[in-house]
C-alpha positions in Angstrom: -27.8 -31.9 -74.7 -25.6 -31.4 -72.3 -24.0 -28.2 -74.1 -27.6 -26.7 -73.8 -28.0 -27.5 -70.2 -24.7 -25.3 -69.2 -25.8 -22.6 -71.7 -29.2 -22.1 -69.7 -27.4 -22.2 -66.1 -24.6 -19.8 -66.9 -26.9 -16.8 -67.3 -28.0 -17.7 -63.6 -24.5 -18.4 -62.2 -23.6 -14.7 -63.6 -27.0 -13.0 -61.9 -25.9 -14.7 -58.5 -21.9 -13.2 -59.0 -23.1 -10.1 -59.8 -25.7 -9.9 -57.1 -23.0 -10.3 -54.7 -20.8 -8.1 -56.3 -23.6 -5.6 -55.4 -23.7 -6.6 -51.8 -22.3 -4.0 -49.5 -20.9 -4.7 -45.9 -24.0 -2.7 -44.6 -26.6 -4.7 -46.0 -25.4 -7.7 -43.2 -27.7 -7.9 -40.4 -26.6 -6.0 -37.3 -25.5 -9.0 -35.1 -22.9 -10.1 -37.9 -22.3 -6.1 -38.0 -22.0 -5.8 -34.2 -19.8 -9.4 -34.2 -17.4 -7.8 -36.9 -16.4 -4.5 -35.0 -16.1 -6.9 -31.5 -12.5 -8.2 -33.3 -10.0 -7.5 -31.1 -8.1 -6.3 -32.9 -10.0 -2.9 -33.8 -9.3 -0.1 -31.3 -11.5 3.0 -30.2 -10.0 5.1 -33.2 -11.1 2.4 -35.3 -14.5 1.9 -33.9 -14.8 5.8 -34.3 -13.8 6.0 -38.1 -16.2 3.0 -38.7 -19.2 4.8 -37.1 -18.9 8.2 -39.0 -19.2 6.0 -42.7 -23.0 6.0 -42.5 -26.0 6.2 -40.4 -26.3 2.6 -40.9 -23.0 1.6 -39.1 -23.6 5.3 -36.8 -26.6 2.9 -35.8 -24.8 -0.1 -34.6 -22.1 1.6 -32.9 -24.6 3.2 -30.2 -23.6 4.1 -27.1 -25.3 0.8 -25.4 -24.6 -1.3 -27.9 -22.0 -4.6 -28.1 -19.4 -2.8 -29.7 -18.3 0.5 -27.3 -19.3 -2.1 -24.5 -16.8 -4.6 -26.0 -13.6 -1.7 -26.4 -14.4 -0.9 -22.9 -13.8 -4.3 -21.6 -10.8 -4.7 -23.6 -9.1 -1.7 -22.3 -9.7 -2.1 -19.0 -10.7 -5.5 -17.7 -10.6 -4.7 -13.9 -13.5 -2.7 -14.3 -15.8 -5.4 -14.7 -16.8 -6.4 -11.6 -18.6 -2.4 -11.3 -20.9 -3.2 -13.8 -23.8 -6.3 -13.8 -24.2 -8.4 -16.8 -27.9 -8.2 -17.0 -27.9 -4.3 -16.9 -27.8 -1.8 -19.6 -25.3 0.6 -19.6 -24.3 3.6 -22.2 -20.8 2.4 -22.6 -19.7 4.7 -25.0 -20.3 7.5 -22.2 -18.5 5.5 -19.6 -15.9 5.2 -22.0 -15.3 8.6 -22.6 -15.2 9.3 -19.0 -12.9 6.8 -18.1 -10.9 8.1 -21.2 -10.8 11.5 -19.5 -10.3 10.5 -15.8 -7.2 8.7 -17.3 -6.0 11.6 -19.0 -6.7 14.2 -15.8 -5.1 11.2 -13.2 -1.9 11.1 -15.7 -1.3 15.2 -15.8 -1.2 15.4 -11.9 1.2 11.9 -11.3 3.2 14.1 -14.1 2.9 17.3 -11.8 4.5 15.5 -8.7 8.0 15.1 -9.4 8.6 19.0 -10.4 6.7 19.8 -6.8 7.9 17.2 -4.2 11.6 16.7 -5.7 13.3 18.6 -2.6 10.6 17.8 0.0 8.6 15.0 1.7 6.0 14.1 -0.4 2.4 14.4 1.4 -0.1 13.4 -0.9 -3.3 14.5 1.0 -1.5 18.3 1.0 -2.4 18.8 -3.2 -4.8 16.6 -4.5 -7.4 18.7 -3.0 -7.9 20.8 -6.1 -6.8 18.3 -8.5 -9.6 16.1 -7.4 -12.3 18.5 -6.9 -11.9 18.4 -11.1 -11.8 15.1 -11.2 -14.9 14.3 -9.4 -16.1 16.8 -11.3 -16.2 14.6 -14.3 -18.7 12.8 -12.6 -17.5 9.7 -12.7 -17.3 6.8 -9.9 -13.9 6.6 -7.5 -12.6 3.1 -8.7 -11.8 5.2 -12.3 -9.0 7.1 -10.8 -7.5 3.9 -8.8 -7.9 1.8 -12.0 -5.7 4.2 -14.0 -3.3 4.2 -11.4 -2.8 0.8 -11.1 -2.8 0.8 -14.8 0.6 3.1 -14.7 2.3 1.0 -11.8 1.1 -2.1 -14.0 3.7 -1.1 -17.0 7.1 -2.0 -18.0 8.9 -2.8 -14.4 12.3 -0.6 -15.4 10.5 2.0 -17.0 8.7 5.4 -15.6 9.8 4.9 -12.4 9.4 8.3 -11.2 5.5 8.0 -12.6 4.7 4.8 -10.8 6.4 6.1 -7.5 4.4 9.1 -7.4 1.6 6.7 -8.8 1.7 4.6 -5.9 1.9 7.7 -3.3 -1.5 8.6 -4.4 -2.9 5.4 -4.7 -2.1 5.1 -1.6 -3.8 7.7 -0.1 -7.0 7.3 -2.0 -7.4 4.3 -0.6 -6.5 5.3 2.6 -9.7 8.2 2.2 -11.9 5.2 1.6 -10.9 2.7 4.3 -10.8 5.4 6.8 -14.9 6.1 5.9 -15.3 2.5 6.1 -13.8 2.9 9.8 -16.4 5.9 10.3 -19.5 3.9 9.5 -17.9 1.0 11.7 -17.6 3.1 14.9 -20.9 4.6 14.2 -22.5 1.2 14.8 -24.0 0.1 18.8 -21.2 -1.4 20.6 -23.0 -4.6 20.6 -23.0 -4.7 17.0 -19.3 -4.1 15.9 -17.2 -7.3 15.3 -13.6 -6.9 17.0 -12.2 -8.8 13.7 -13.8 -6.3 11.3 -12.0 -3.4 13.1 -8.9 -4.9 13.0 -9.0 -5.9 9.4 -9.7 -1.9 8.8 -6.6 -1.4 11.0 -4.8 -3.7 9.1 -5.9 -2.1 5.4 -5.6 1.2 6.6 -1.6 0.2 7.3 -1.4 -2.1 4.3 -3.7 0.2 1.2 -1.7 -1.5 -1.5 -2.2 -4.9 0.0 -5.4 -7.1 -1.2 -6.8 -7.6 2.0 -10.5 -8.2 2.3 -12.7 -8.9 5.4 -13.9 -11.8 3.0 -10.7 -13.6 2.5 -9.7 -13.2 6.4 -13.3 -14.7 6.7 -12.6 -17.3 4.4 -9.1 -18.2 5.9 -11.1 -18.6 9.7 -13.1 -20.9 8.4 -11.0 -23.3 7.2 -9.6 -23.4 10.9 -13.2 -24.1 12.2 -13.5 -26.8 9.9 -10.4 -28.2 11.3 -12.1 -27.9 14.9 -15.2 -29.5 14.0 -13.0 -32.5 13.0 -10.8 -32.0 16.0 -14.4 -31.4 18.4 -15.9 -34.4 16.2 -13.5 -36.9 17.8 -14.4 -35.5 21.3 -18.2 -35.5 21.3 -19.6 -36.8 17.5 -23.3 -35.1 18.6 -22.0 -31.8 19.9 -24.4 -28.7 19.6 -21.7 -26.5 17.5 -21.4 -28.9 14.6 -25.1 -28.3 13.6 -25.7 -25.6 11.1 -26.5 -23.3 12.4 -24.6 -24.2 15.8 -26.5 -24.6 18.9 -26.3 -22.6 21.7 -23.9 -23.4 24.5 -24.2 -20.8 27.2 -25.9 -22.9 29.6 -23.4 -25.8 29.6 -20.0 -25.4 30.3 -18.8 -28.4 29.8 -19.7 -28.4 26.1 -17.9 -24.8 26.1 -15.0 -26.7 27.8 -15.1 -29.0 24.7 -15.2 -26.7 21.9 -11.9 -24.6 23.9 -9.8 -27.7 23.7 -10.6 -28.3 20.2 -9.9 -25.2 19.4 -6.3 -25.4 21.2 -5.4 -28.4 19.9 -5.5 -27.1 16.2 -4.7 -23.8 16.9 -1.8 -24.4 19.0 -0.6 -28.1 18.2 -1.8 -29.0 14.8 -1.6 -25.3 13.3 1.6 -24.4 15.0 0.3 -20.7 16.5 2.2 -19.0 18.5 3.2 -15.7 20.1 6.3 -13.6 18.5 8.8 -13.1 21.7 11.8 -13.3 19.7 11.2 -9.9 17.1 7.8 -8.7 19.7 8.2 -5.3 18.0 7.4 -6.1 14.4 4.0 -4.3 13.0 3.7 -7.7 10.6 2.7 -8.8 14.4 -0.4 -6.8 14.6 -1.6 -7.2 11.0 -4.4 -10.4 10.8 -3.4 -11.3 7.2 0.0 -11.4 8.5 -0.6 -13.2 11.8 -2.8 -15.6 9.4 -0.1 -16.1 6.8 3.0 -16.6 9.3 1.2 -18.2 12.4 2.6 -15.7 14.5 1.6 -12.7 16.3 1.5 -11.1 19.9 -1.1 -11.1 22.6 -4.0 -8.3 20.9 -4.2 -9.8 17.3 -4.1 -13.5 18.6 -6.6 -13.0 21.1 -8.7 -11.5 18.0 -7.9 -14.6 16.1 -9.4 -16.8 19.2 -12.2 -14.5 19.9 -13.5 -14.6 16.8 -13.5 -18.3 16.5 -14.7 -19.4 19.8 -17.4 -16.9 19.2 -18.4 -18.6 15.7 -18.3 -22.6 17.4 -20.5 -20.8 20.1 -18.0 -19.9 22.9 -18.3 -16.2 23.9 -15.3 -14.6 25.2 -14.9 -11.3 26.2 -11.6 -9.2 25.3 -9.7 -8.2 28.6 -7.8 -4.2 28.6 -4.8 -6.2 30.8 -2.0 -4.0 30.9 1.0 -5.0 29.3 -0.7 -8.0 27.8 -4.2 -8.5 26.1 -6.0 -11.0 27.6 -9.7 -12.6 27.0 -11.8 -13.8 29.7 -14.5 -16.5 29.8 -17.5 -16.8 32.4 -17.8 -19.9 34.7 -21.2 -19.0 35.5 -24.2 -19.9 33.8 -26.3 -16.5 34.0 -23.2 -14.2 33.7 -21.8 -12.5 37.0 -19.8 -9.0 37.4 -17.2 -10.6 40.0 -13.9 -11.2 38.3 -13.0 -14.6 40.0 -16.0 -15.9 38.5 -13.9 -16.0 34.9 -11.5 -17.9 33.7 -8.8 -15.5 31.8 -7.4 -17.2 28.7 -3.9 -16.1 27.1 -4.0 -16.3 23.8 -0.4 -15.5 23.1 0.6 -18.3 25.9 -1.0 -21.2 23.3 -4.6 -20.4 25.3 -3.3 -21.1 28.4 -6.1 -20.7 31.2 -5.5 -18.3 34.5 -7.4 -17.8 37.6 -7.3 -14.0 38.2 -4.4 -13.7 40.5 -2.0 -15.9 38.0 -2.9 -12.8 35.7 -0.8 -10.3 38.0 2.4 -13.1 37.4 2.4 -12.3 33.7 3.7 -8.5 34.3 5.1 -8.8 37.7 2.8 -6.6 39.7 -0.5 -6.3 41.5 -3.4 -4.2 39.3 -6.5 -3.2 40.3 -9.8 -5.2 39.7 -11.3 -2.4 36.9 -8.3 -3.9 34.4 -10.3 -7.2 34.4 -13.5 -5.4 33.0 -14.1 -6.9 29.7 -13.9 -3.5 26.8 -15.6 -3.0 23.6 -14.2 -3.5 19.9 -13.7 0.3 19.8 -11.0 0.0 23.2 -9.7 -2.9 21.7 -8.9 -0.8 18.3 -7.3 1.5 20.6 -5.6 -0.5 22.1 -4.2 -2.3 18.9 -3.6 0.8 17.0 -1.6 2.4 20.3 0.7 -0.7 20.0 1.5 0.3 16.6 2.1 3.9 17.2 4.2 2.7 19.6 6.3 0.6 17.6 6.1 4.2 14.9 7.8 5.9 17.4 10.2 3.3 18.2 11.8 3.3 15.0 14.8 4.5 13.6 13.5 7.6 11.7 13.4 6.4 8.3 10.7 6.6 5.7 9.1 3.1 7.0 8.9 4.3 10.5 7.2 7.8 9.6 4.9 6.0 7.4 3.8 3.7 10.4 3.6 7.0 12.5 1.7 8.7 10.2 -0.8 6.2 9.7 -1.0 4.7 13.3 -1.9 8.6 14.6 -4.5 9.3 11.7 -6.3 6.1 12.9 -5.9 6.5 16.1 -7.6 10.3 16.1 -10.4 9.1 13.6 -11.1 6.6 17.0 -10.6 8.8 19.4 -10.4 12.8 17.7 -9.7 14.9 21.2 -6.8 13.4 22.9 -4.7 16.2 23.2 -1.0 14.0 23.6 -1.7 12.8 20.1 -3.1 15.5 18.5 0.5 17.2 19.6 2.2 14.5 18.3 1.0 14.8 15.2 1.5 18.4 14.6 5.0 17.9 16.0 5.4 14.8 13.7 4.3 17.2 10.5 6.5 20.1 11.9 9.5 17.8 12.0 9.1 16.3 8.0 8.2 19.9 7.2 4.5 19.1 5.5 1.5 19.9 5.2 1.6 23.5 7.4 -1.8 24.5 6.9 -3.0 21.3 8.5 -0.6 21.9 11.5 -2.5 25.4 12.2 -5.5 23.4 12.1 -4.7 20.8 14.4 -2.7 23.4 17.1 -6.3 25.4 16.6 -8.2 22.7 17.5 -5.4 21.6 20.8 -6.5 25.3 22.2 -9.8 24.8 22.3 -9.6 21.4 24.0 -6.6 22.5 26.4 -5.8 26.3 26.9 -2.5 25.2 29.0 -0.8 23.7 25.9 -0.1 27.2 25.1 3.4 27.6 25.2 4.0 24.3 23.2 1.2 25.4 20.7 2.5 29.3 20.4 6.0 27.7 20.0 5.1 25.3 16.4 2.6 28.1 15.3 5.2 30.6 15.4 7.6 28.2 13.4 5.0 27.2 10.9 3.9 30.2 10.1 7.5 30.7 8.9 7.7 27.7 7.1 4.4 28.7 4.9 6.0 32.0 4.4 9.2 30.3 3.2 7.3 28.0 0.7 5.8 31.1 -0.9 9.0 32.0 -2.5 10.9 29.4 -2.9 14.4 29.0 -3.8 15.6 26.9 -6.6 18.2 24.2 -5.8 21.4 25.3 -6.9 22.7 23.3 -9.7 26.0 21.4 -9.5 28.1 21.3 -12.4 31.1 18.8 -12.5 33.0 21.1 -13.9 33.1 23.5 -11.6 36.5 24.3 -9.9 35.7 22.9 -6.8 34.0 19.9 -8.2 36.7 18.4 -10.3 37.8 15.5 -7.4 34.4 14.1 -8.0 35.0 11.3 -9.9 31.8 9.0 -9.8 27.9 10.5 -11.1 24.2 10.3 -10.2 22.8 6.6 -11.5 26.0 4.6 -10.7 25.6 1.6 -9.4 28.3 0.9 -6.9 29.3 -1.4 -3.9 30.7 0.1 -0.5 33.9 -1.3 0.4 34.3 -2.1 3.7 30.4 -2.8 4.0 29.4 -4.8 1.1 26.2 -3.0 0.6 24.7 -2.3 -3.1 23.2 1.2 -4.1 22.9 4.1 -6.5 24.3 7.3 -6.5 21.5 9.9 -6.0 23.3 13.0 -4.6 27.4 14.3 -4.2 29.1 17.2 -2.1 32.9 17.8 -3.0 33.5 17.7 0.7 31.7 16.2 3.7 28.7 18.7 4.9 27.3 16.8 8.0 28.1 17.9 11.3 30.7 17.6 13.6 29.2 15.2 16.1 28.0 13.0 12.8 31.2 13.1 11.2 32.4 12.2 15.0 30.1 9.9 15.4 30.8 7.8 12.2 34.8 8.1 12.8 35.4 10.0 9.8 38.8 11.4 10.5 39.8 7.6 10.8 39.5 7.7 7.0 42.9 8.5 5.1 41.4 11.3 3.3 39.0 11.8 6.6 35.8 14.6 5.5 38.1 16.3 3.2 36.7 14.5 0.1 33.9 13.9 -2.0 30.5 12.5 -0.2 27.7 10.7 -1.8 24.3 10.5 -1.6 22.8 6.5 -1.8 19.7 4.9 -2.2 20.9 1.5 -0.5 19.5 -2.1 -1.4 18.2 -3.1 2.4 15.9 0.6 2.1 18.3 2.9 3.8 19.7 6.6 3.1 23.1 6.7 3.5 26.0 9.4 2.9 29.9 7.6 1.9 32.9 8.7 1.6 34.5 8.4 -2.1 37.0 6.2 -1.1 34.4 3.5 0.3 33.0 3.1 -2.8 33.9 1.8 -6.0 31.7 0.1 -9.2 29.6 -2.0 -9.3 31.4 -5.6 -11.6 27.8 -6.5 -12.1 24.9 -3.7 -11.5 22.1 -4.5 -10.9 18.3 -3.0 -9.7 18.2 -1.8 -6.4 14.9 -2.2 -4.4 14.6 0.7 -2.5 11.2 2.3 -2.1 12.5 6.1 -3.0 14.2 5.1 -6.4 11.6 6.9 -8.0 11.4 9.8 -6.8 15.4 10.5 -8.4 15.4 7.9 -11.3 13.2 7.3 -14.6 14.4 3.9 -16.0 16.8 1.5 -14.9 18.9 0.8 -18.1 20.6 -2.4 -17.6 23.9 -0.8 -16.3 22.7 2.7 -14.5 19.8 4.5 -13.5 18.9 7.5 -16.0 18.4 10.8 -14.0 14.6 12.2 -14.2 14.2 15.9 -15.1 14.3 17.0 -11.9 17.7 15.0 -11.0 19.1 16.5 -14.1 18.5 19.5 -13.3 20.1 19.5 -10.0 23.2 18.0 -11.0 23.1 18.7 -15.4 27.0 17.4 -16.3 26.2 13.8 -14.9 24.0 11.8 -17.3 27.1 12.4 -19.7 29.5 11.7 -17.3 27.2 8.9 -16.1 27.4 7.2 -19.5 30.6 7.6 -20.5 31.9 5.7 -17.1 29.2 2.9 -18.4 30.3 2.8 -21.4 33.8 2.6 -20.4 33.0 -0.2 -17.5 30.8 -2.4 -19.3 30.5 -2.0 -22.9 34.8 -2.4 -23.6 35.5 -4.8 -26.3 37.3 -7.6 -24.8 41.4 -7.9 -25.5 41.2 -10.8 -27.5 38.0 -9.9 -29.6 39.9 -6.2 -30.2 42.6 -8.2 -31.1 41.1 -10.5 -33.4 39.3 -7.8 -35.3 42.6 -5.6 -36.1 44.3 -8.9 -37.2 41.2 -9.0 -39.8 
C-alpha cells in the first residue's frame, strides 16, 4: 500500500523539479528583480551588462527606477541631501552626468601642475574656460565640489599634487558662491540685514574649506540664551523674555537692565569670554566659529556676539564705528533720542563693561568728535570687520598665509564697497607683486582711471609693467633642467624628497629645490650672516618646504638626514611632491623634470639610510 502511494507521488515530485528547472531569473516579479540588482556588491558596469540581456531586465533597470537610483547613492553618498525622497528622479541620467562632471573636474586638477609649477597658482585666472564646459553639461554646482572632495578624500600619502591643486579650486568655487551669497545680503534694506549673518559670510569667505553654517553659529547662540534664561530666571522668575515668543522690553528699562546682567554673568563669568590682548592680531580673532570655539575674540566680533544675543532676549543695541575700538551703545530713553549722553556705551571686549560717553574717549586716549558715537549699519560694521583683517593681511610676514588673507580680505572688501580707489590700487599692486592674473590687473587700473584721473602716474607705471609680463607669458621659457651630474653640480650631495633636520635650528623639512652655490643677494646673504659659515655662500643651497609652513633656503652644511623621516605638514607639499613613501617624498612630473638625476639619487641615499641590514643580522646570515 504504501509502495503504491510513493509510486503515484513521484510523477508529481518530478513535474514540480522540472517546472523549476524551467524557471528563468526573469520570470521573478520585478521588486525581487529590482531587490537583486540593489546588492552592493554589483557596480554600474554590472548593472549595464545586466540591462542589455533582455527587454525584460532593459525594463527594470530604467532610468527612474530602484536600481540606477541605488548605484547612485552608493557612489556618492554626499549627494543625498540634493535630492527629496518623495520625488522622482531619472537617476540613470543624473548618473551619467555626474559620471562625466567627474571625468571633466579630474582632466583640469590633472592640467594644474604642468601650468602653475614655476608660478603662483591663481585659480580664478583658468577655470574660466574649463568651466564654461562644465556647466555646459548641464548639471548643478555641488557635482563639481562633490568630486573634488572626492579626490582630497583618498589615500592621505597618495596624489598629493592632485588633492593640492584639488583643494586650490575647491577653494575658489566656494569662494564664487559665498561671495553671491554676500551680493544678495547687501542687496537687502538696511533694516533687514542681521550683523551676525554678514560676519558668518566674512568668516566662510576666509575659511571655504571650513564647515561653517549660519545654522550651527545659530545653534551654538542658543545654547548661551538658554544659559541666560536660567541665569535671568533666578533674577525675575516672570520676566517678559522667557515667554516664547519673548515680550517686548523697550518701554522698561529696568527689565532691559535685567536681561544685560544675565547676559554678563554667563557670558563673562560662567562662559569665561573674553577679549584677546595678549596675540590681538590673530584673524582666528575675527572669525565667529572661532571666537565661539575658543571664547576669545577682540572688540568687532564680540560686540557681534553680544548684539546678537541681547537682541534675541529683547535688548536692542546698536553697533558703535568707535575708532580704535568697536563699541555698542544702548538707549536710556524710553522713545529713543539722537543725543549721545542719552546712551549707555557697552564694551564688549572689556567683559560688557558700561561707559558714559566721555569714559569712551579714556579707552584710546584722545578726544573724538560726537559723529563717531552715531550707531552704523551691518554693511559699516562688515567694513569695518573686514578692514581689520586686511589690516592684519598686510601685516604679515609675506608668506603664502598672509597673501591668502590679503587676497581674500581685498576681494570682500571691494564686493562691499567696489570704488574705493586705495584698495582697488592695492590690489592691482598686490597681483603685480605675485605676478598673476595680468589681465585682471588691466582691468582693475581701467576701472581706477575712470574713478580718479590723478592716479595716473601710479596706474601708467603697473600698466606699463604688466603689459610686459603678459608679453613674457606668451613665450615662455622652460626651466632649465639640473642634472647632478653636471660638472658644476657634483658637491651636491643630498636630492629633492629628502627628509632632513637643520642643524643648528632643529627644524624638519624636505628638499624641494638646490643651487651648487648660494644665489640670493648680497644684503640676504648679509643679512643671514652667511660668511659666518666655514664654507660661507660658496656651497650648495637648498630649497625646503619646512614643518611650521615656512620657505626656507640652507646651507648644506646645516643640514643633514633625517634618523627618523617623517610627513611634513606644509601646505605647498603638493605642488612639488606625489606621494610620501615612508622614507621620502617622490618627485611629481614636473619636479622630475626640473631636477631628472634625483629620484635615483633620492633612493639610493634611502635605500642606503634606512633599508641597511643591521651588523648582526648580516652577520648571522653569512654564518648560515
Amino acid at each position: 500500500m504504501a509502495t503504491s502511494v510513493a509510486g503515484e507521488g513521484q510523477p508529481i515530485l518530478n513535474g514540480i523539479i522540472d517546472e523549476l528547472h524551467t524557471k528563468k531569473l526573469t520570470d521573478l516579479p520585478s521588486e525581487l528583480l529590482e531587490h537583486i540588482l540593489c546588492f552592493p556588491a554589483l557596480q554600474h558596469v554590472d548593472v549595464c551588462s545586466v540591462s542589455c540581456c533582455c527587454k525584460r531586465l532593459h525594463d527594470v533597470c530604467h532610468g527612474r527606477g530602484q536600481v540606477w537610483g541605488n548605484q547612485f547613492k552608493l557612489r556618492w553618498p554626499r549627494l543625498q541631501r540634493f535630492y527629496r525622497q518623495n520625488e522622482s528622479y531619472d537617476w540613470l541620467r543624473e548618473y551619467k552626468t555626474r559620471h562625466r562632471v567627474g571625468i571633466q573636474i579630474r582632466r583640469t586638477v590633472e592640467s594644474f601642475s604642468k601650468r602653475f609649477y614655476t608660478e603662483v597658482p591663481c585659480i580664478g585666472q583658468v577655470l574660466g574656460d574649463t568651466f564654461a564646459e562644465i556647466k555646459a553639461l548641464g548639471m548643478p554646482e555641488h557635482f563639481c565640489e562633490d568630486e573634488l572632495l572626492f579626490i582630497l578624500d583618498s589615500d592621505k600619502r597618495k596624489s598629493l599634487t592632485l588633492k593640492y591643486y584639488a583643494k586650490k579650486i575647491l577653494y575658489f568655487l566656494r569662494q564664487q558662491t559665498i561671495l553671491r551669497s554676500l551680493k544678495t545680503f547687501l542687496e537687502q534694506p538696511a533694516e533687514q540685514q542681521s550683523a551676525l549673518e554678514g560676519a558668518v559670510l566674512v568668516d566662510q569667505y576666509c575659511n571655504p574649506l571650513a564647515d561653517i553654517t549660519l545654522e550651527s553659529i545659530c545653534s551654538q547662540l542658543d545654547e548661551i540664551i538658554e544659559k541666560v534664561k536660567k541665569m535671568l530666571k533666578m533674577k525675575n522668575p516672570s520676566h517678559p523674555s522667557l515667554r516664547i515668543p519673548p515680550g517686548a522690553l523697550d518701554e522698561d528699562l529696568e527689565l532691559q537692565q535685567q536681561v544685560v546682567w544675565a547676559l554678563n554673568s554667563v557670558l563673562y563669568e560662567q562662559l569665561q569670554y573674553k577679549g584677546n590682548e595678549f596675540d590681538y592680531y590673530n584673524p582666528l580673532n575675527s572669525y565667529i566659529h572661532q571666537v565661539l570655539l575658543r571664547r576669545t575674540g577682540i572688540p568687532i566680533s564680540l560686540s557681534v556676539l553680544y548684539l546678537t544675543l541681547a537682541g534675541k532676549l529683547g535688548v536692542q543695541l546698536q553697533p558703535v564705528n568707535f575708532p580704535n575700538h568697536f563699541l555698542l551703545r544702548w538707549c536710556q530713553k524710553p522713545r529713543g533720542s539722537g543725543d549721545i549722553y542719552d546712551f549707555v556705551y557697552i564694551d564688549a571686549f572689556g567683559k560688557g563693561k558700561q561707559l558714559m560717553a566721555k569714559e569712551c574717549e579714556y579707552l584710546i586716549g584722545h578726544q573724538v568728535a560726537a559723529d563717531y558715537y552715531s550707531a552704523i549699519n551691518s554693511t559699516e560694521l562688515l567694513l569695518r570687520m573686514v578692514g581689520n583683517l586686511l589690516n592684519i593681511g598686510k601685516r604679515g610676514d609675506g608668506n603664502e598665509k598672509s597673501y591668502q588673507l590679503l587676497r581674500d580680505s581685498l576681494d570682500l572688501y571691494l564686493t562691499i564697497n567696489p570704488d574705493n580707489v586705495q584698495y582697488l590700487l592695492l590690489q592691482a599692486r598686490l597681483y603685480f607683486h605675485l605676478g598673476i592674473w595680468p589681465e585682471k590687473v588691466l582691468d582693475i587700473l581701467q576701472h581706477i582711471r575712470v574713478l580718479d584721473p590723478s592716479q595716473h602716474g601710479a596706474v601708467g607705471y603697473l600698466v606699463q609693467h604688466t603689459l610686459e609680463h603678459i608679453e613674457h607669458k606668451q613665450h615662455p621659457e622652460a626651466p632649465e633642467a639640473k642634472r647632478r651630474t653636471a660638472p658644476e653640480h657634483l658637491e651636491v650631495q643630498y636630492s629633492v624628497g629628502l627628509i632632513m633636520k637643520h642643524k643648528r635650528s632643529g627644524y624638519n623639512c624636505v628638499i624641494y629645490g638646490w643651487d651648487p652655490k648660494c644665489t640670493m643677494s648680497q644684503e640676504w646673504i648679509t643679512t643671514m650672516r652667511v660668511q659666518q659659515l666655514s664654507s660661507g655662500a660658496n656651497q650648495p643651497f637648498y630649497n625646503v618646504l619646512v614643518q611650521d609652513g615656512t620657505c626656507r633656503y640652507a646651507a648644506q652644511e646645516n643640514l643633514e638626514p633625517h634618523s627618523a623621516p617623517l610627513e611634513i605638514g606644509h601646505p605647498e607639499v603638493g605642488r612639488y611632491f606625489s606621494e610620501f613613501s615612508d622614507t621620502h617624498y617622490i618627485a611629481n612630473e614636473a619636479l622630475q623634470a626640473r631636477y631628472p638625476e634625483d629620484t635615483a639619487e633620492t633612493l639610493a641615499t634611502v635605500q642606503d639610510l634606512y633599508h641597511r641590514p643591521e651588523p648582526d643580522a648580516a652577520a648571522a646570515h653569512k654564518d648560515m
